[in-house]
C-alpha positions as CSV (number, residue, x, y, z in Angstrom):
1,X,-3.2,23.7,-9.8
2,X,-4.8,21.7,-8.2
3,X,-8.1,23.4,-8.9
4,X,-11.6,22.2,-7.5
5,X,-11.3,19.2,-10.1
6,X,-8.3,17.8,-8.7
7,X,-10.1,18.5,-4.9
8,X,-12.5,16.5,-6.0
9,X,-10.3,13.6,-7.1
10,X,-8.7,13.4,-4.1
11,X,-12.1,13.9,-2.2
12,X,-12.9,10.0,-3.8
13,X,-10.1,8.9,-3.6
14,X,-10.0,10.2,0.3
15,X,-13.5,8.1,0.7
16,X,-11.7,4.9,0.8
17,X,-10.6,5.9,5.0
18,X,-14.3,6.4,6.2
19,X,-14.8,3.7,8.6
20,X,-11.2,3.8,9.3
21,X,-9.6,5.6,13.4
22,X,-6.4,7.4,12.8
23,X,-3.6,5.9,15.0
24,X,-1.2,8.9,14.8
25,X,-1.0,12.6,12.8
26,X,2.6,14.0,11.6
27,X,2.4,17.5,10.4
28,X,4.7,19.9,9.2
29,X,5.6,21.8,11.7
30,X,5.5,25.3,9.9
31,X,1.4,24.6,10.0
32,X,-0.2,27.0,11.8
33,X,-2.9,24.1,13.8
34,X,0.4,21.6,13.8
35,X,0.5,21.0,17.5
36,X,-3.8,20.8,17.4
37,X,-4.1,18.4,14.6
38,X,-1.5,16.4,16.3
39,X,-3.2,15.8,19.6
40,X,-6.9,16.6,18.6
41,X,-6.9,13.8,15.8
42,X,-5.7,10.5,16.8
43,X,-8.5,8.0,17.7
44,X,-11.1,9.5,16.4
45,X,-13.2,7.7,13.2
46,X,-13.7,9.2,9.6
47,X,-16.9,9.3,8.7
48,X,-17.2,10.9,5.8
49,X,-15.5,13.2,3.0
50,X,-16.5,16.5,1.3
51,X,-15.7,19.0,-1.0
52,X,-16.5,22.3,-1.0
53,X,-14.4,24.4,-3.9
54,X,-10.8,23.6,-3.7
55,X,-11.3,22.4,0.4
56,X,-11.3,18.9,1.0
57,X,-12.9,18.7,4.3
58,X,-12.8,15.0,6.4
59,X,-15.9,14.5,9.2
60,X,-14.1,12.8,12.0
61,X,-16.1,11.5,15.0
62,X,-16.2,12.5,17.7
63,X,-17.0,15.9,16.0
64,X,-14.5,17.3,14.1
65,X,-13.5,18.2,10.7
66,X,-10.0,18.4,9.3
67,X,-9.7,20.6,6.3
68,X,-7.1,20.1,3.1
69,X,-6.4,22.7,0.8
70,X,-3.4,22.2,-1.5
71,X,-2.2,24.6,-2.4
72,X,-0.4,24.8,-5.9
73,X,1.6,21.6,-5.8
74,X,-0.3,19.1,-3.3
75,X,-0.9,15.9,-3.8
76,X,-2.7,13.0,-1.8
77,X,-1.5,9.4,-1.5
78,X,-3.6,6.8,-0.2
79,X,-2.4,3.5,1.1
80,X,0.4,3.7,-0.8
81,X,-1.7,5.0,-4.5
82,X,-1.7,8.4,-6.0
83,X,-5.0,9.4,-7.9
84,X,-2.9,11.8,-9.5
85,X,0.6,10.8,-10.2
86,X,2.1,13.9,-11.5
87,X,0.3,17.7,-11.6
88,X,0.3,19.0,-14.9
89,X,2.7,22.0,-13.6
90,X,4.3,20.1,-10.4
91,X,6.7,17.5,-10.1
92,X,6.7,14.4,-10.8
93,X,8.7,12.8,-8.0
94,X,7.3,11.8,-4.9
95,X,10.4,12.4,-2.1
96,X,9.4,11.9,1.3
97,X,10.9,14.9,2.1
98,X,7.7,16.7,0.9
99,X,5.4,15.0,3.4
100,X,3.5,17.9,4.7
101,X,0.8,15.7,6.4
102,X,1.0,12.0,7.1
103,X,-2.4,10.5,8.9
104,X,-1.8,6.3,9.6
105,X,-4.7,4.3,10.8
106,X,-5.2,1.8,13.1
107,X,-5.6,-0.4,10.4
108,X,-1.9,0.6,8.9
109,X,-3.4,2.2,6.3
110,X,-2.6,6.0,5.8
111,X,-2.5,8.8,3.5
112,X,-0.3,11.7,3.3
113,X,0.2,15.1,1.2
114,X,2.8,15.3,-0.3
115,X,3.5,19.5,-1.8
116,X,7.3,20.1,-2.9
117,X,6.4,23.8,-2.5
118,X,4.6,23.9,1.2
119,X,1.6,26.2,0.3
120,X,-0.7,23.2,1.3
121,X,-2.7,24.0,4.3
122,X,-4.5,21.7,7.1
123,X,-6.9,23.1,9.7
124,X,-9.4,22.2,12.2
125,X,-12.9,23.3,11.6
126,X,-12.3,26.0,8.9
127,X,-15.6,27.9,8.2
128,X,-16.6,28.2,5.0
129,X,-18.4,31.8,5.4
130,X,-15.5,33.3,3.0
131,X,-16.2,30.8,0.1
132,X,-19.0,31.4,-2.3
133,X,-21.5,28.2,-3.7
134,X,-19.2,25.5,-5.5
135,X,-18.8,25.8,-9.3
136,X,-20.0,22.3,-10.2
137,X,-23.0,23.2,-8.2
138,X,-24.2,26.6,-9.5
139,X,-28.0,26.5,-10.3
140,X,-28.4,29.2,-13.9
141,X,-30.1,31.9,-11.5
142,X,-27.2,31.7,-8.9
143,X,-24.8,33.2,-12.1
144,X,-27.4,35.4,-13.1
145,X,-27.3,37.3,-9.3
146,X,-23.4,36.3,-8.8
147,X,-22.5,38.2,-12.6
148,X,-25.3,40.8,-12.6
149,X,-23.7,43.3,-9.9
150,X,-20.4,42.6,-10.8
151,X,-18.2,45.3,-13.0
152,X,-15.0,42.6,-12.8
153,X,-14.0,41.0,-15.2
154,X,-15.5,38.0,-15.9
155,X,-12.6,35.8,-15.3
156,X,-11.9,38.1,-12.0
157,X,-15.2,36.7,-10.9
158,X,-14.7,33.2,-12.2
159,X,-11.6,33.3,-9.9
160,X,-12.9,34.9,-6.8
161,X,-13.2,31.9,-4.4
162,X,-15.8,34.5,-2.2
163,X,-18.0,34.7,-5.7
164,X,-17.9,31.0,-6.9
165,X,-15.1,28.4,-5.2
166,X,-13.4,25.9,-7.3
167,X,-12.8,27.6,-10.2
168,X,-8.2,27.7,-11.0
169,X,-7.0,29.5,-14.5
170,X,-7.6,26.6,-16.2
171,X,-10.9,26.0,-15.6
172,X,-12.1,29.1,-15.7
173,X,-10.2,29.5,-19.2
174,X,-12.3,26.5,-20.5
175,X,-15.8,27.2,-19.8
176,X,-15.4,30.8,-21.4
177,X,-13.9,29.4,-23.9
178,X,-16.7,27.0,-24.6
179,X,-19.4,29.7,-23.9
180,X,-17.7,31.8,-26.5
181,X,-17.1,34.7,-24.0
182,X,-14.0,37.0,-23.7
183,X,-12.3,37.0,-20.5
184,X,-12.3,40.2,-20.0
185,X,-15.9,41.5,-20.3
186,X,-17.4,43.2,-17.2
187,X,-19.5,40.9,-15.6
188,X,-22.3,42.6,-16.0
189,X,-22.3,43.1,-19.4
190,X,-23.0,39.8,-20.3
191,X,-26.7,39.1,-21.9
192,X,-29.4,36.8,-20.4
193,X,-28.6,34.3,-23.1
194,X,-24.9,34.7,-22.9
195,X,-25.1,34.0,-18.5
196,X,-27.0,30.9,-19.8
197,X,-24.5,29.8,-22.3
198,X,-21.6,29.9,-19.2
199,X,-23.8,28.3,-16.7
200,X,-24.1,25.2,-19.5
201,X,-20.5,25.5,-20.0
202,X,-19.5,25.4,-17.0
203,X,-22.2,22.2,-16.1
204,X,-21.5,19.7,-19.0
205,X,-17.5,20.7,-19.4
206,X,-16.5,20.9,-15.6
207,X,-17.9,16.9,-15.6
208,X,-16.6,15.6,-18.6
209,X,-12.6,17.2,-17.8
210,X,-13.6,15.5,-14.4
211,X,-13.9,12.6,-16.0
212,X,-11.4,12.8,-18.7
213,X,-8.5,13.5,-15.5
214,X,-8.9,16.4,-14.1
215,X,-9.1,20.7,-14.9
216,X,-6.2,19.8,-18.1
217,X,-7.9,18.2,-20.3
218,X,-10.2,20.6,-21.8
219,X,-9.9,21.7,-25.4
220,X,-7.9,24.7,-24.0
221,X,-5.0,22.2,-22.5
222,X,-1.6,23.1,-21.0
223,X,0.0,22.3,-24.8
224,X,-2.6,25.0,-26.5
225,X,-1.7,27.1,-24.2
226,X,1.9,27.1,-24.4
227,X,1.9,26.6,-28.5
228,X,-1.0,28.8,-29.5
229,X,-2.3,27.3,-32.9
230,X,-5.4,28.9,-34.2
231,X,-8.2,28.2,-32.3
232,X,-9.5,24.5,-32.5
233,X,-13.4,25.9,-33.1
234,X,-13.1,28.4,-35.6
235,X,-9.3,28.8,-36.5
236,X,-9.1,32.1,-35.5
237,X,-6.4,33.6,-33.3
238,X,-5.6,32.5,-30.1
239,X,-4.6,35.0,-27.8
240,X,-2.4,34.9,-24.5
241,X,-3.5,38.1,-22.1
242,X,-3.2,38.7,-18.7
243,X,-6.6,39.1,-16.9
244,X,-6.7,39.8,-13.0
245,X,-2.7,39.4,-12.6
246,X,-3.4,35.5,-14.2
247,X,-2.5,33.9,-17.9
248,X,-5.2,34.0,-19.7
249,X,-5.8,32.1,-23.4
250,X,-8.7,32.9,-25.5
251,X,-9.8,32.9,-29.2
252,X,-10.2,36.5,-31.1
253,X,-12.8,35.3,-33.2
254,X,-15.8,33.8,-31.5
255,X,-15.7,34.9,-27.8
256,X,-16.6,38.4,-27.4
């Protein structure tokens, strides 16, 4: 957490400052592009906001683009209003303190991140070269050539943000889960028909957790996975593993 649904809360929320020229910039200091973001940002205008995988990246004019990724605990306040109030495994205070980045604008509006933990990053013009298509974007032959020449686990590659960006544990936990495939298959063992199934997943069940609040609210929530009842499709077995160094939950009974 947050994952590429959260980015993309914050990414709308974000949208309310186009139109707006940032006054002034305080960064953490530890930040690599501190001193740059400081002096390179004020007075120019945002334009516009993207998302591209977990990178929320804000078009400034004149050109530049300021990139947020945050980390495992960020969170974004705008004029004063949190999209997300508490991360599912954050915390739920907001201290000051754990301002990493404040932007104000001339209009005394502002936003800020907030990360208790400091693994949120800011940078100026980050390329996205390393970062594979976005997973609310994929088209059913993009998995067909991302899965096919893969020998990874399938969750491995779900998580690789080089393969596919956006995908977190969670995420990636619910659309196999849906598809009915075990985490753990090689990639490219998985059938035509079975590549299909997680390409539908991952389309109809990425939107409506979107929509529901963000990459916790799928079937496979933060309480399954820390209580492990049978499986809420078939009553089988749930199952906690360990797949690629992450927690993974899945159901022994229909995802093979």
């Amino acid at each position: 957490m947050p994952e590429g649904l959260e980015a993309e809360i914050y990414r709308r929320a974000l949208e309310r400052c186009a139109g707006r020229t940032v006054d002034t910039v305080d960064v953490d200091s530890r930040q690599g592009e501190a001193e740059a973001i400081t002096s390179l940002v004020p007075g120019r205008r945002v334009v516009s906001v993207r998302r591209h995988g977990k990178l929320v990246l804000i078009d400034l004019e004149p050109a530049l683009v300021l990139g947020l990724h945050f980390g495992m605990t960020g969170r974004v306040v705008v004029d004063g209003a949190a999209p997300i109030g508490k991360l599912e495994y954050g915390s739920g205070r907001d201290d000051p303190a754990w301002d990493r980045l404040t932007v104000r604008f001339a209009d005394e509006g502002a936003f800020r991140v907030n990360d208790p933990r400091r693994w949120a990053r800011f940078t100026l013009d980050p390329t996205l070269d390393q970062l594979g298509p976005d997973f609310m974007s994929l088209r059913p032959r993009q998995w067909s050539a991302l899965l096919g020449s893969r020998r990874s686990p399938v969750k491995v590659v779900l998580l690789d943000q080089q393969a596919i960006a956006g995908f977190g544990n969670l995420c990636a936990d619910e659309v196999l889960w849906q598809a009915g495939i075990a985490p753990m298959r090689p990639a490219n063992s998985l059938s035509d028909d079975e590549v299909a199934a997680l390409a539908h997943a991952a389309r109809r069940h990425l939107s409506a957790m979107l929509r529901r609040g963000g990459s916790h609210r799928g079937a496979i929530s933060p309480a399954v996975r820390a209580a492990l009842p049978s499986c809420p499709r078939d009553g089988a077995a749930l199952r906690r593993d360990t797949v690629g160094g992450r927690t993974t939950v899945w159901c022994t009974g229909h995802q093979r």
